[in-house]
KEKOL-435494 format. One line per 8 residues: number of its first residue (from 1); their letters; for each residue x, y, z of C-alpha. Coordinates in nm, 2 decimals. Layout:
# KEKOL-435494
NUM	A	X/Y/Z  ...;
# end
This chain:
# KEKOL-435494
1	XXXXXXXX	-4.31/5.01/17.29  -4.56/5.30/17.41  -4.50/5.45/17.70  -4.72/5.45/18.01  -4.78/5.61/18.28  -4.63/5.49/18.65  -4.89/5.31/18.87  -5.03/5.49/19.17;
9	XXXXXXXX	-5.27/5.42/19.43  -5.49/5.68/19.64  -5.22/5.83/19.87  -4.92/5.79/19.69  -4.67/6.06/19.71  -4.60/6.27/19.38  -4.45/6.64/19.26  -4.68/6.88/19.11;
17	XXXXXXXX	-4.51/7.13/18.83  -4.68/7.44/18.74  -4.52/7.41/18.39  -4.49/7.05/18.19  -4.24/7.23/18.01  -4.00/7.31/18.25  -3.84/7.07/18.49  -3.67/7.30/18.64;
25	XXXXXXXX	-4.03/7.48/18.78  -4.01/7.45/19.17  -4.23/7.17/19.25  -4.50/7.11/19.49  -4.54/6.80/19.73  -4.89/6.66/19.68  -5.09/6.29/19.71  -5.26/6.12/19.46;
33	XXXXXXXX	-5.64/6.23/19.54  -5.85/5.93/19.38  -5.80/5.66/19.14  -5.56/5.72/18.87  -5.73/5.70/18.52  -5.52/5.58/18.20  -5.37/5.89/18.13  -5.43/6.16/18.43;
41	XXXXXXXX	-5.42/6.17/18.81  -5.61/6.39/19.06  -5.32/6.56/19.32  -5.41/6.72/19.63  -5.10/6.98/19.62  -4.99/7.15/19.96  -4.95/7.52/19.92  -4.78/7.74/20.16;
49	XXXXXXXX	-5.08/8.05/20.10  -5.37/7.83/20.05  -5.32/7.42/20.24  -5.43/7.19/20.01  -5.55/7.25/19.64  -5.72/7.01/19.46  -5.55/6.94/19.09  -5.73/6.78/18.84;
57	XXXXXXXX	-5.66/6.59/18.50  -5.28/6.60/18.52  -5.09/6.47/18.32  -4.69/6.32/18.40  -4.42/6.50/18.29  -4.31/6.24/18.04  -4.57/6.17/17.85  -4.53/6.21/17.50;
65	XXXXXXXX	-4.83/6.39/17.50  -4.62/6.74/17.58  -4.42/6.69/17.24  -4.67/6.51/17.03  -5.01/6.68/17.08  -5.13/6.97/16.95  -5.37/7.03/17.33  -5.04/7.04/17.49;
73	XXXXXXXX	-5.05/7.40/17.53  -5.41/7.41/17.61  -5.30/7.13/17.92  -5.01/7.35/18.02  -5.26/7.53/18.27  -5.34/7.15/18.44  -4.96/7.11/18.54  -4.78/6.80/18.56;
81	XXXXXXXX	-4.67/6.56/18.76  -4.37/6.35/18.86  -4.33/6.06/19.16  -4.18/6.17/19.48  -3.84/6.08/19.50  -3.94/5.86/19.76  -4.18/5.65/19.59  -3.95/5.57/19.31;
89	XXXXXXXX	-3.71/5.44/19.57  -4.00/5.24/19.75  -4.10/5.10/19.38  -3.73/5.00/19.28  -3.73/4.83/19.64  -4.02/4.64/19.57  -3.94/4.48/19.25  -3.62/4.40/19.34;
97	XXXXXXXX	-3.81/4.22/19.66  -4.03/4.09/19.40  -3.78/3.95/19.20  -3.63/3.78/19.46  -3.92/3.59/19.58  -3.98/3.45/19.20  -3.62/3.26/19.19  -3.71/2.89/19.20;
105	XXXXXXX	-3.59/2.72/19.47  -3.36/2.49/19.31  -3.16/2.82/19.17  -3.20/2.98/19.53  -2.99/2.63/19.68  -2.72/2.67/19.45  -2.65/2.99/19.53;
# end
């Protein structure tokens, strides 16, 4: 199975890295600034000096792009991205919700 990116939505709280190499880079609190495309997201990232900073074409942390392209270094200078801590939780939450909802009735009763 190929991997693929999360899905976001205009607003959606992520984590901007300096470095898609390093995890450990301090990361910077950001929303997603306009539709996502396939493989990149637009972040507006909060910065202490500057407000807001628009970021453009980045790519998530985990894509196997970092380890299997040879443009990998080239992208380093667009960062990378992960969710918000946040928004993970709010995702689990909903499929779980989601799942719930789907269990036929009959199964629901004998519960």
């Amino acid at each position: 199975m190929s991997w693929e990116m999360p899905k976001l939505t205009v607003g959606d709280r992520v984590l901007f890295y300096d470095n898609p190499f390093s995890a450990s880079s301090e990361p910077q609190f950001g929303f997603v600034s306009s539709r996502p495309g396939k493989e990149t997201i637009q972040i507006l990232v909060f910065t202490a000096s500057s407000g807001f900073v628009e970021k453009m074409s980045v790519r998530h942390m985990d894509d196997p792009f970092w380890k299997n392209s040879d443009m990998a270094q080239k992208w380093q200078v667009w960062g990378a991205w992960k969710l918000h801590p946040e928004l993970q939780v709010i995702k689990e939450i909903k499929e779980v919700l989601d799942r719930k909802t789907k269990v036929p009735a009959k199964e629901a009763s004998a519960a």
